[in-house]
RODO-2510 file (C-alpha; in nm, 4 decimals, decimal comma):
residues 119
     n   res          X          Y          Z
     1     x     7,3803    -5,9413    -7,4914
     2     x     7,4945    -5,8544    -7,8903
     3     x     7,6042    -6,2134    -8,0994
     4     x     7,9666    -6,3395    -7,9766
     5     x     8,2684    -6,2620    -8,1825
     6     x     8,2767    -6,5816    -8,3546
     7     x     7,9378    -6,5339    -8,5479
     8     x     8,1241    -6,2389    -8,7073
     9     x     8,1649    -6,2480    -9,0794
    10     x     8,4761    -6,0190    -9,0033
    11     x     8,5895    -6,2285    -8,7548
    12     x     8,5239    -6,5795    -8,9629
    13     x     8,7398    -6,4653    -9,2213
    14     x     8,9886    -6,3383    -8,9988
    15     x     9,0628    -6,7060    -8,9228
    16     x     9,0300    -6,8143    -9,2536
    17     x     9,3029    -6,5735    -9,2938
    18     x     9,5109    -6,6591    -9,0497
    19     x     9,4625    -7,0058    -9,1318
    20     x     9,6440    -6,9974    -9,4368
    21     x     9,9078    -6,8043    -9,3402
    22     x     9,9498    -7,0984    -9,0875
    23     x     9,9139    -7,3408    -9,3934
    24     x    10,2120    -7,1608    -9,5538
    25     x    10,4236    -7,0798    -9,2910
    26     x    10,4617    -7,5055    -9,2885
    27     x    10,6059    -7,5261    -9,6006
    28     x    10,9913    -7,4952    -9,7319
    29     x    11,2032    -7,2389    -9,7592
    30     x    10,9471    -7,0293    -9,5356
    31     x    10,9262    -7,2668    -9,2173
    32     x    11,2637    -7,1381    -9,1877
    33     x    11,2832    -6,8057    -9,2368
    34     x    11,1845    -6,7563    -8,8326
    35     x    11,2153    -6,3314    -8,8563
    36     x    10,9282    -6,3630    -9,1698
    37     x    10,7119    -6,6714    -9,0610
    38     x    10,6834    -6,5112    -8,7423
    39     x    10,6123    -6,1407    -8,8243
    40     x    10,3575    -6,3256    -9,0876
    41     x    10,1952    -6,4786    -8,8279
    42     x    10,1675    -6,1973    -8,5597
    43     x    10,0191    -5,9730    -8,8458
    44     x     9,7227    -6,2306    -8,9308
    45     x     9,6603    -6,3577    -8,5835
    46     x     9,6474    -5,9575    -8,4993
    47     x     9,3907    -5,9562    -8,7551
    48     x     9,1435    -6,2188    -8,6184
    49     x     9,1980    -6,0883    -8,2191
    50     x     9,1494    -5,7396    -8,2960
    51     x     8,8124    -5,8418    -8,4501
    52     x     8,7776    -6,0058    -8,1012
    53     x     8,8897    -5,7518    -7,8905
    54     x     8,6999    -5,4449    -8,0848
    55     x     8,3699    -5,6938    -8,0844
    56     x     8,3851    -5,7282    -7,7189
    57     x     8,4568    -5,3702    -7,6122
    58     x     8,1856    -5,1605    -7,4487
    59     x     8,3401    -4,8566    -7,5491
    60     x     8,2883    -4,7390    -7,9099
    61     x     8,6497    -4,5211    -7,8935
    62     x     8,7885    -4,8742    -7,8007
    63     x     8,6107    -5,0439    -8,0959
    64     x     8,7090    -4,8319    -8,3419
    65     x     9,1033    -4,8559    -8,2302
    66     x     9,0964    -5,2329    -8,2202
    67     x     8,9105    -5,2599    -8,5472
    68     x     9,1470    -5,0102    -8,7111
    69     x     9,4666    -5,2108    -8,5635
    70     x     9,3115    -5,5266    -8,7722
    71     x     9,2538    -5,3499    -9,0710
    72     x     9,6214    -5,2220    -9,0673
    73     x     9,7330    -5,5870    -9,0005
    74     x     9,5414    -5,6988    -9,2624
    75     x     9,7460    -5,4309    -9,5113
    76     x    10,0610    -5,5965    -9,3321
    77     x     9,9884    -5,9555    -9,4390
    78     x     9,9231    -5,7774    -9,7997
    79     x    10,2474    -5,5836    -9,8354
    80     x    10,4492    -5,9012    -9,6570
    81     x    10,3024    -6,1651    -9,9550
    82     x    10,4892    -5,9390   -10,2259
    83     x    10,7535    -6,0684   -10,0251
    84     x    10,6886    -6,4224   -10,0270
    85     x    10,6351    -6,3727   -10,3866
    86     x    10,9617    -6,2169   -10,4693
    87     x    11,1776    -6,4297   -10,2633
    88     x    10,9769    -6,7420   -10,4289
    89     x    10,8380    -6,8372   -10,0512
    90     x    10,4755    -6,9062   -10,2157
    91     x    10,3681    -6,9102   -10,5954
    92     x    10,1475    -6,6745   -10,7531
    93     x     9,8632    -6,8869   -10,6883
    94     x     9,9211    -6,8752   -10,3603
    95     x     9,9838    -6,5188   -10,3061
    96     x     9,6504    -6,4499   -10,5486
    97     x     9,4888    -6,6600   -10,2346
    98     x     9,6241    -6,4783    -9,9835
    99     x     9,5980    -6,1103   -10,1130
   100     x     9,2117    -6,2407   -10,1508
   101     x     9,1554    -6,3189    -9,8218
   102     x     9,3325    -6,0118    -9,6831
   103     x     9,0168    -5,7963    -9,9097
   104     x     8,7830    -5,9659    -9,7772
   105     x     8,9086    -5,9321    -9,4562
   106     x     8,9552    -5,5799    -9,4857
   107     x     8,6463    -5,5031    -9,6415
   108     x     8,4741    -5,6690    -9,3768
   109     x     8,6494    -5,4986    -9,1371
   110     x     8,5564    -5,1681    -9,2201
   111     x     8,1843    -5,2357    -9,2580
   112     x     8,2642    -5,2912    -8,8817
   113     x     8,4240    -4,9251    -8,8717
   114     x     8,1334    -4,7819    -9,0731
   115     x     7,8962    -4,9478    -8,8349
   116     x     8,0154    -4,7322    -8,5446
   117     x     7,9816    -4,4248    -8,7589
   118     x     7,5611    -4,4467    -8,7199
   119     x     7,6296    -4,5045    -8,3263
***
Protein backbone atom coordinates (compact mmCIF):
# COMPACT_ATOMS: atom_id res chain seq x y z
CA UNK A 1 0.00 0.00 0.00
CA UNK A 2 1.80 3.55 -1.46
CA UNK A 3 1.55 6.70 1.45
CA UNK A 4 -2.21 8.15 1.59
CA UNK A 5 -3.05 11.30 -0.23
CA UNK A 6 -2.68 13.48 2.65
CA UNK A 7 1.18 12.91 3.12
CA UNK A 8 1.36 14.49 -0.37
CA UNK A 9 3.36 17.65 -0.68
CA UNK A 10 1.00 18.28 -3.76
CA UNK A 11 -1.83 17.52 -1.96
CA UNK A 12 -0.75 19.63 1.42
CA UNK A 13 -0.54 22.61 -0.52
CA UNK A 14 -3.54 21.99 -2.34
CA UNK A 15 -5.33 22.74 0.96
CA UNK A 16 -3.23 25.40 1.85
CA UNK A 17 -4.55 26.68 -1.31
CA UNK A 18 -7.82 26.20 -0.98
CA UNK A 19 -7.65 27.42 2.40
CA UNK A 20 -7.10 30.82 1.54
CA UNK A 21 -9.30 31.11 -1.05
CA UNK A 22 -11.79 30.11 1.78
CA UNK A 23 -10.10 32.89 3.97
CA UNK A 24 -10.99 35.41 1.22
CA UNK A 25 -14.06 34.38 -0.02
CA UNK A 26 -15.23 35.64 3.89
CA UNK A 27 -14.41 38.95 3.41
CA UNK A 28 -16.44 42.12 1.82
CA UNK A 29 -17.35 42.91 -1.29
CA UNK A 30 -16.38 39.18 -2.31
CA UNK A 31 -18.69 37.17 0.23
CA UNK A 32 -21.16 38.56 -2.03
CA UNK A 33 -20.33 38.23 -5.27
CA UNK A 34 -22.01 34.39 -5.15
CA UNK A 35 -21.23 33.70 -9.28
CA UNK A 36 -17.17 34.56 -8.31
CA UNK A 37 -16.84 33.24 -4.63
CA UNK A 38 -18.29 30.19 -5.83
CA UNK A 39 -16.49 29.50 -9.18
CA UNK A 40 -13.30 30.54 -6.81
CA UNK A 41 -14.00 27.96 -4.67
CA UNK A 42 -14.90 25.02 -7.06
CA UNK A 43 -11.53 25.83 -8.92
CA UNK A 44 -9.29 25.42 -5.61
CA UNK A 45 -11.24 22.68 -3.97
CA UNK A 46 -10.86 20.95 -7.66
CA UNK A 47 -7.32 21.46 -7.05
CA UNK A 48 -6.84 19.63 -3.69
CA UNK A 49 -9.48 16.51 -4.82
CA UNK A 50 -7.93 15.96 -8.02
CA UNK A 51 -4.63 15.47 -6.11
CA UNK A 52 -6.88 12.96 -4.20
CA UNK A 53 -8.52 11.33 -6.80
CA UNK A 54 -5.25 10.99 -9.25
CA UNK A 55 -3.27 9.70 -5.86
CA UNK A 56 -5.73 7.03 -5.33
CA UNK A 57 -6.21 5.72 -8.87
CA UNK A 58 -4.76 2.37 -9.89
CA UNK A 59 -4.68 3.28 -13.32
CA UNK A 60 -1.80 5.50 -14.53
CA UNK A 61 -4.19 6.91 -17.71
CA UNK A 62 -6.53 7.87 -14.73
CA UNK A 63 -3.69 9.56 -12.78
CA UNK A 64 -2.47 11.52 -15.27
CA UNK A 65 -6.19 12.98 -16.20
CA UNK A 66 -6.97 13.80 -12.60
CA UNK A 67 -3.58 15.34 -11.99
CA UNK A 68 -3.84 17.36 -15.21
CA UNK A 69 -7.58 18.55 -14.21
CA UNK A 70 -5.75 20.07 -10.88
CA UNK A 71 -3.09 21.62 -12.59
CA UNK A 72 -5.63 23.39 -14.95
CA UNK A 73 -7.63 24.43 -11.79
CA UNK A 74 -4.77 25.64 -10.32
CA UNK A 75 -4.22 28.09 -13.67
CA UNK A 76 -8.05 28.92 -12.96
CA UNK A 77 -7.57 30.23 -9.41
CA UNK A 78 -4.46 32.22 -11.15
CA UNK A 79 -6.30 33.88 -14.03
CA UNK A 80 -9.58 34.45 -11.52
CA UNK A 81 -7.15 36.58 -8.77
CA UNK A 82 -6.41 39.20 -11.69
CA UNK A 83 -9.92 39.48 -11.15
CA UNK A 84 -10.14 40.00 -7.60
CA UNK A 85 -7.39 42.37 -8.16
CA UNK A 86 -9.02 44.51 -10.71
CA UNK A 87 -12.37 44.68 -9.23
CA UNK A 88 -10.45 45.59 -5.76
CA UNK A 89 -11.95 42.08 -4.16
CA UNK A 90 -8.33 41.44 -2.48
CA UNK A 91 -5.16 43.79 -2.38
CA UNK A 92 -2.03 43.16 -4.03
CA UNK A 93 -0.72 41.55 -1.08
CA UNK A 94 -3.18 39.30 -1.14
CA UNK A 95 -3.27 38.35 -4.68
CA UNK A 96 0.90 38.15 -4.45
CA UNK A 97 -0.27 35.29 -1.74
CA UNK A 98 -2.48 33.67 -3.70
CA UNK A 99 -0.73 33.61 -7.20
CA UNK A 100 2.15 32.00 -4.78
CA UNK A 101 0.37 29.31 -3.63
CA UNK A 102 -1.21 28.49 -7.00
CA UNK A 103 3.02 27.90 -8.21
CA UNK A 104 3.62 25.94 -5.78
CA UNK A 105 0.74 24.08 -6.26
CA UNK A 106 1.28 23.70 -9.76
CA UNK A 107 4.74 22.94 -9.63
CA UNK A 108 4.06 20.30 -7.34
CA UNK A 109 1.58 19.02 -9.33
CA UNK A 110 3.47 18.31 -12.23
CA UNK A 111 6.38 16.63 -10.45
CA UNK A 112 3.32 14.30 -9.91
CA UNK A 113 2.79 14.23 -13.87
CA UNK A 114 6.54 13.77 -14.46
CA UNK A 115 6.50 10.96 -11.97
CA UNK A 116 4.23 8.85 -14.18
CA UNK A 117 6.45 9.56 -17.14
CA UNK A 118 9.33 6.89 -15.59
CA UNK A 119 6.24 4.36 -14.98
Amino acid sequence: MSEPFENSEAWKSARLLTNEVYALCLHQPLAKDFGLRDQLQRAAVSVMNNVAEGWESLHVAEKRQAYNIARRSCGEVRSMSYVLLDNKFISATEQTNLLQLCVQSGKLISGLIRSLDNR
